[in-house]
C-alpha positions as CSV (number, residue, x, y, z in Angstrom):
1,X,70.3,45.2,21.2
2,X,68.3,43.6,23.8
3,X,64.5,43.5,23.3
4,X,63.7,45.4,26.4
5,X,66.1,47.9,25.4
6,X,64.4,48.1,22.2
7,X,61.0,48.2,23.6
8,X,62.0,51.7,25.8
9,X,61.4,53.6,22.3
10,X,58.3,52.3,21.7
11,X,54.9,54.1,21.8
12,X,52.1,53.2,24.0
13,X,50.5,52.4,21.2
14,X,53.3,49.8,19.9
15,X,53.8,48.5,23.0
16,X,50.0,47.7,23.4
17,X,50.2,45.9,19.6
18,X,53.3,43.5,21.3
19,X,50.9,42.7,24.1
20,X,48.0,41.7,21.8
21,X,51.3,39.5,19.5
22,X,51.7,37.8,23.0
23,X,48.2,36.9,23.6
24,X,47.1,35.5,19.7
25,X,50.4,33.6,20.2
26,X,49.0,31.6,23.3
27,X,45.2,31.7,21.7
28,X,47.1,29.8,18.5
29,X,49.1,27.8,21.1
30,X,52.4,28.4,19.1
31,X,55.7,28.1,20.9
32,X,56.7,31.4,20.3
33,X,55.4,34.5,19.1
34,X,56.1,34.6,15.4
35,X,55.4,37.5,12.8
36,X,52.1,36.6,12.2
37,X,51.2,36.7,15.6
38,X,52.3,40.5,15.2
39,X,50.1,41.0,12.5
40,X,47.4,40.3,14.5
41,X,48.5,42.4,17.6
42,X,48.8,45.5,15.0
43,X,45.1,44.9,14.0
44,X,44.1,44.8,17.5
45,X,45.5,48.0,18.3
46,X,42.7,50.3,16.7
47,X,44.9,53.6,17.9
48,X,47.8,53.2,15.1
49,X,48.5,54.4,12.1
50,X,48.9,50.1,11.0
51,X,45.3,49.2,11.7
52,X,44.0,52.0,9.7
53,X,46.4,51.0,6.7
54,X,45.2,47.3,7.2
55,X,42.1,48.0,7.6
56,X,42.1,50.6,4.3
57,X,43.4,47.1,2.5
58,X,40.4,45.0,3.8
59,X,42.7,42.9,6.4
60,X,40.4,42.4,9.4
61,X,41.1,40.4,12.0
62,X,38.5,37.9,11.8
63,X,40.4,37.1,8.2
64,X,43.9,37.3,9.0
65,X,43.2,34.8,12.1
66,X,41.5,32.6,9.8
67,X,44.1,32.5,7.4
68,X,47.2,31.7,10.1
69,X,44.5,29.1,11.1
70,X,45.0,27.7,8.1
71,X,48.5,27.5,7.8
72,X,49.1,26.2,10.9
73,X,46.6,23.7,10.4
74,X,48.5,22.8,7.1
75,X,51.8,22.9,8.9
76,X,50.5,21.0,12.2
77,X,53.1,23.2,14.0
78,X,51.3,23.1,17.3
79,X,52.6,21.7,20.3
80,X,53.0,21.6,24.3
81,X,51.9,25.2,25.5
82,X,55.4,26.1,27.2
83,X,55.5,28.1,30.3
84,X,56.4,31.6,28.6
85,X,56.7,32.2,24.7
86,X,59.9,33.4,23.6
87,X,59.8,35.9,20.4
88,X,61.0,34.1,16.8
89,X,64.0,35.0,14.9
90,X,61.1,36.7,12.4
91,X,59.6,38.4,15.6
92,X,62.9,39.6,16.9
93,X,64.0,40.9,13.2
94,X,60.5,42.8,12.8
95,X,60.8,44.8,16.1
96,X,64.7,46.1,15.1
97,X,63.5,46.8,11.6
98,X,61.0,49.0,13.4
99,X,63.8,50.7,14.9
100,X,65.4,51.3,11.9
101,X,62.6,52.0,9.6
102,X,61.8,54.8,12.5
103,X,65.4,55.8,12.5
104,X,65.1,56.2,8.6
105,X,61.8,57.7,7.9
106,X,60.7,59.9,11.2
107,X,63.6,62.8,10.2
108,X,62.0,62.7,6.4
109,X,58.4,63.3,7.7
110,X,59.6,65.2,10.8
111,X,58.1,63.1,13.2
112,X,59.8,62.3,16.9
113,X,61.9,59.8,16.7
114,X,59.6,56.9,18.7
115,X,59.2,53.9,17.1
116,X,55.2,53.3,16.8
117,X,52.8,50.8,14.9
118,X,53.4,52.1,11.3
119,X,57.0,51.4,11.8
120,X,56.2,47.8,13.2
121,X,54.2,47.4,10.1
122,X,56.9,48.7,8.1
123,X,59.4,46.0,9.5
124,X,56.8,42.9,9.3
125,X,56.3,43.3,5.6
126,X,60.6,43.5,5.1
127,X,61.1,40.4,4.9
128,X,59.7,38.3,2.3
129,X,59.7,35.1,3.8
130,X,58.0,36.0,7.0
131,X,55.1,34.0,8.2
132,X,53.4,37.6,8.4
133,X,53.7,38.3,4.4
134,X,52.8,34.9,3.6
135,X,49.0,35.5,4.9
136,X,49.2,39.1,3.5
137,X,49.4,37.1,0.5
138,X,47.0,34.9,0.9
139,X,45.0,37.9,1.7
140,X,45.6,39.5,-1.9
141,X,47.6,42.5,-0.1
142,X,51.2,43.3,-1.6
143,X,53.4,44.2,0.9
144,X,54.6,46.9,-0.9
145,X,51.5,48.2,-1.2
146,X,51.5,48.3,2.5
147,X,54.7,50.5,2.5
148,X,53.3,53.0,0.0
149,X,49.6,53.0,2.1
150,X,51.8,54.1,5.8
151,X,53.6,56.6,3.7
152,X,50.3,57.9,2.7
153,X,48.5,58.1,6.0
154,X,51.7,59.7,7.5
155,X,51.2,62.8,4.9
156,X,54.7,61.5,2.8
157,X,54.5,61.3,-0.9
158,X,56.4,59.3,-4.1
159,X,59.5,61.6,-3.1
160,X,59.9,59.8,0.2
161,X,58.3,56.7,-0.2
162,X,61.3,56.5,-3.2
163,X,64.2,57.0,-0.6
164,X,63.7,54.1,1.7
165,X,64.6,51.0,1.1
166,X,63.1,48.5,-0.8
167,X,61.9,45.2,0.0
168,X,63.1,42.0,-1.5
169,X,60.1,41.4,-4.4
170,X,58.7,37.7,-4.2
171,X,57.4,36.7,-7.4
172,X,53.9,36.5,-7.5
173,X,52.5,35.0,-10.6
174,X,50.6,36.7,-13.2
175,X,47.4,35.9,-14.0
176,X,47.8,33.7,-17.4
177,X,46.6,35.2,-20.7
178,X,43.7,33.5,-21.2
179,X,42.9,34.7,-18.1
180,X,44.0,38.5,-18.6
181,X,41.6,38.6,-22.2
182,X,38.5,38.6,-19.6
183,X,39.4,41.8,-18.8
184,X,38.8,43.1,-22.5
185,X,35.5,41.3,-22.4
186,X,34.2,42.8,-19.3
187,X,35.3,46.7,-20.8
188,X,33.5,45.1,-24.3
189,X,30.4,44.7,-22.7
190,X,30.3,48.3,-20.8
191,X,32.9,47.7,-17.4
192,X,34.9,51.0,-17.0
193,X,37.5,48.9,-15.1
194,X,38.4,45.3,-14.9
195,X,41.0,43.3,-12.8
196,X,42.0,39.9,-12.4
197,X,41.7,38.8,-8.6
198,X,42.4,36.4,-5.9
199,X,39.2,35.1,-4.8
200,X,41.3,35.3,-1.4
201,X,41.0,39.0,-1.4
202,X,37.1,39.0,-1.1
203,X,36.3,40.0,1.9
204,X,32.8,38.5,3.7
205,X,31.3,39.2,7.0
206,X,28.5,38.4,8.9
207,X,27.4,42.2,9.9
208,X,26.8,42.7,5.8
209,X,23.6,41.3,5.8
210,X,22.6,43.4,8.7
211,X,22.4,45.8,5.7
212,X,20.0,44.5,3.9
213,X,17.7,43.4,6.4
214,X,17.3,47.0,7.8
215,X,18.7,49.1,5.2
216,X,17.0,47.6,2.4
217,X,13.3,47.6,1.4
218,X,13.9,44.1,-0.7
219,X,14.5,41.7,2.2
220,X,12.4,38.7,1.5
221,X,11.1,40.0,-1.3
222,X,13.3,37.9,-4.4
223,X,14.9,34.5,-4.7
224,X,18.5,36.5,-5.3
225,X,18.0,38.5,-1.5
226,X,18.6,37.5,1.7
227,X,17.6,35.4,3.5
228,X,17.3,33.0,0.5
229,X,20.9,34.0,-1.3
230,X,23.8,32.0,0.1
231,X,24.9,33.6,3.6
232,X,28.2,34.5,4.3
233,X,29.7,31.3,5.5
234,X,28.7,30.1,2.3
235,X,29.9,32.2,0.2
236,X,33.4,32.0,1.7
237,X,33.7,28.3,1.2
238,X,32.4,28.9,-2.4
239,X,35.1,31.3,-3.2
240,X,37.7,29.4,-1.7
241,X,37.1,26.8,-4.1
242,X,38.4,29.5,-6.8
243,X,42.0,30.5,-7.9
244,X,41.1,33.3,-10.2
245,X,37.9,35.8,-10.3
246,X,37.2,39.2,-12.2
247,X,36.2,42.2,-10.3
248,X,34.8,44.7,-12.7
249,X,33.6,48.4,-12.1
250,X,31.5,50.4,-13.0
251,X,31.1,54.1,-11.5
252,X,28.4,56.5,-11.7
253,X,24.7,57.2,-10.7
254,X,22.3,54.1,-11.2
255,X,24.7,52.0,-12.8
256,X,24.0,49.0,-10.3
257,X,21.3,47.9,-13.1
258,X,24.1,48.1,-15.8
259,X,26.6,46.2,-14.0
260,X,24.1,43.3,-13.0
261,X,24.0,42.6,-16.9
262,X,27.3,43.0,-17.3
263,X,28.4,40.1,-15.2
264,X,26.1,37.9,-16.2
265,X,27.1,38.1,-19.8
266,X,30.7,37.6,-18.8
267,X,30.4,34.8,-16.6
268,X,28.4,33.2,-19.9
269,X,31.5,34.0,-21.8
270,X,33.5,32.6,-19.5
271,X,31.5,29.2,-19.3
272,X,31.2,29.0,-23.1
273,X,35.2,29.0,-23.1
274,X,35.0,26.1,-20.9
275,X,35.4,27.1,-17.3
276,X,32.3,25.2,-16.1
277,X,32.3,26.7,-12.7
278,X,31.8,30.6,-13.7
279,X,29.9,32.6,-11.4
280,X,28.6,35.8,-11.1
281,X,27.6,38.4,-8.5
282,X,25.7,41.6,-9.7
283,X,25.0,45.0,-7.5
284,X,21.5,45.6,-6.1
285,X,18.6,44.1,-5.8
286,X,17.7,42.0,-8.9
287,X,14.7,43.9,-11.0
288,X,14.6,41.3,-14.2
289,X,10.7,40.7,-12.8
290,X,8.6,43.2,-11.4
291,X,7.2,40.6,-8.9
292,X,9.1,37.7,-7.8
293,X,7.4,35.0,-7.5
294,X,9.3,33.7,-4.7
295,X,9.5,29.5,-6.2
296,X,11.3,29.2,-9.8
297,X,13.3,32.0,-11.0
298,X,12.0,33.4,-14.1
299,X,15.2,34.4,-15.6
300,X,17.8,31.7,-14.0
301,X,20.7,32.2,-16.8
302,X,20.5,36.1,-16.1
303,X,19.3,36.5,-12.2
304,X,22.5,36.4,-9.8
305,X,22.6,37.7,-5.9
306,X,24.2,41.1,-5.2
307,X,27.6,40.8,-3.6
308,X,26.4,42.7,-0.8
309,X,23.9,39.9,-0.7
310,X,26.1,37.0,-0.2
311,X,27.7,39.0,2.5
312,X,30.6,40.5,0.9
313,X,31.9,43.4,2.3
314,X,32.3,45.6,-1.4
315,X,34.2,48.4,0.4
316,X,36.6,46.5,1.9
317,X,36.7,44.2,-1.1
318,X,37.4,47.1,-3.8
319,X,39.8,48.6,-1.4
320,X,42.2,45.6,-1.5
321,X,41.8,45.3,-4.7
322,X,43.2,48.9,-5.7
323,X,39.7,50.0,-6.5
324,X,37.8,53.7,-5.7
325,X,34.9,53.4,-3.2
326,X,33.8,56.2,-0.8
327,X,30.8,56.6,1.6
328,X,28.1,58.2,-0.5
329,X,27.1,61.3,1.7
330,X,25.2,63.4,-0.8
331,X,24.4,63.8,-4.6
332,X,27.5,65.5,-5.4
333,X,29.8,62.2,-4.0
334,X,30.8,60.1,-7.1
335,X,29.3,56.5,-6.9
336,X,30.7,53.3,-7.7
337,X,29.6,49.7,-8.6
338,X,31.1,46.3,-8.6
339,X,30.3,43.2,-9.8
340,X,32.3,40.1,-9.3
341,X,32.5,36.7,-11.8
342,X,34.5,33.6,-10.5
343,X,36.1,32.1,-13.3
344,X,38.4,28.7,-12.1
């Protein structure tokens, strides 16, 4: 079928998100518009269903562009801009799979039978080799995981989700076991939850510590706050000189203090084993002195900076990460902390 011919079933919306592939394809300079470049244009279009699933998984666009940055630095795949981009084989194969996955799933959920960004979504993470999947890798998002998050905002369940097809799985490695026992150690000493992480799917920003300069009454005031803890351009060249990291959790009211201890203990453990790069970051503002004197920390085996105060973006973080995080709007919404240690 002839893309045009395709493209006459597509939403404003979709259509819109293949005009915004075109344009990050000429801002990368690439040849011709490839999956990833798709990725991007489905960010871009805030209206569909696809942003708000990437977005839920803590894919931004900042990141994603970042990462393909990356790889095409790695790759050096740049050349000559041509005089109009033609779409990849992966392109071409993501906007039929749209088709179909809208031919397959629209009569299940009885929706119209357009072809919109959730299905373009659906098609990009298909195939496992695409350029596209690689940096939702890279991101720490399974692309499966992606499938079962459209299904979700489109009101489907397990039931449906189970009758489509299937993906082709690429094998991601497990985290090794001397890794996975960190995760008993962070429930020993009082975590609720614990995962083993891609320092790759911590998400920073610039607009976090906008947070704590006006929404916090401890700017300035300690060695572990803003603006003396590491900004975020720091703190994402520190973490991506990590492979592995430990998220840990720990819900309920006023357990920021808890989880602050918590991490610091295990990111001892973890250097005693002999990873001598351990790191920890806490939740809150750090409370170990009742002044700080603002020179020499008091407590420098114990006093770590907040995530939020590195510029880590915990929601969007925790989110990609499979973890519960919600907008506290009253008393009555439950609360959660995380804490994060980077272990090699």
């Amino acid at each position: 079928m002839a893309q045009g011919e395709i493209l006459q079933r597509f939403t404003p919306p979709a259509i819109r998100a293949v005009q915004y592939a075109k344009e990050e394809a000429r801002r990368f300079q690439g040849n011709t518009v490839g999956s990833e470049h798709v990725l991007l244009g489905l960010i871009r279009e805030q209206e569909g269903v696809a942003a708000r699933v990437l977005e839920h998984l803590g894919v931004s666009l900042g990141r994603a562009q970042n990462e393909i940055r990356r790889q095409i630095e790695a790759m050096d795949t740049r050349g000559p801009a041509p005089a109009s981009r033609s779409w990849s084989p992966g392109a071409r194969r993501v906007l039929e799979r749209a088709t179909e996955e809208a031919r397959e799933l629209n009569p299940k959920l009885g929706l119209p039978s357009f072809v919109d960004t959730e299905h373009l979504l659906l098609g990009l993470v298909h195939d496992s080799d695409s350029a596209a999947v690689r940096v939702l890798h890279a991101l720490g998002v399974d692309p499966e995981h992606v499938r079962r998050e459209v299904i979700g905002q489109l009101g489907g369940g397990a039931a449906v989700t189970a009758t489509l097809p299937k993906m082709e799985k690429v094998a991601v490695p497990a985290a090794a076991p001397e890794m996975e026992k960190w995760i008993d150690a962070a429930k020993r000493l009082g975590a609720a939850e614990a995962k083993m992480i891609s320092p790759r799917s911590v998400v920073t920003a610039p607009w976090v510590r906008l947070k704590c300069q006006y929404g916090c009454g401890g700017w300035g005031l300690r060695l572990t706050c803003p603006p003396r803890s590491p900004t975020p351009e720091q703190t994402r060249a520190v973490l991506d000189c990590y492979t592995t990291a430990v998220l840990v959790h720990v819900p309920g009211e006023g357990n920021w203090r808890s989880i602050k201890q918590i991490v610091a203990d295990l990111e001892r453990e973890v250097f005693l084993a002999g990873h001598y790069k351990a790191f920890a970051f806490g939740s809150g503002p750090c409370d170990l002195c009742e002044e700080c004197n603002l020179e020499a920390c008091a407590h420098p085996h114990q006093a770590r900076p907040a995530m939020e105060a590195a510029g880590i973006d915990v929601f969007a973080t925790a989110r990609a990460n499979g973890f519960p995080i919600e907008v506290v709007r009253d008393h009555t919404c439950p609360q959660n902390y995380y804490g994060l240690v980077l272990v090699e």
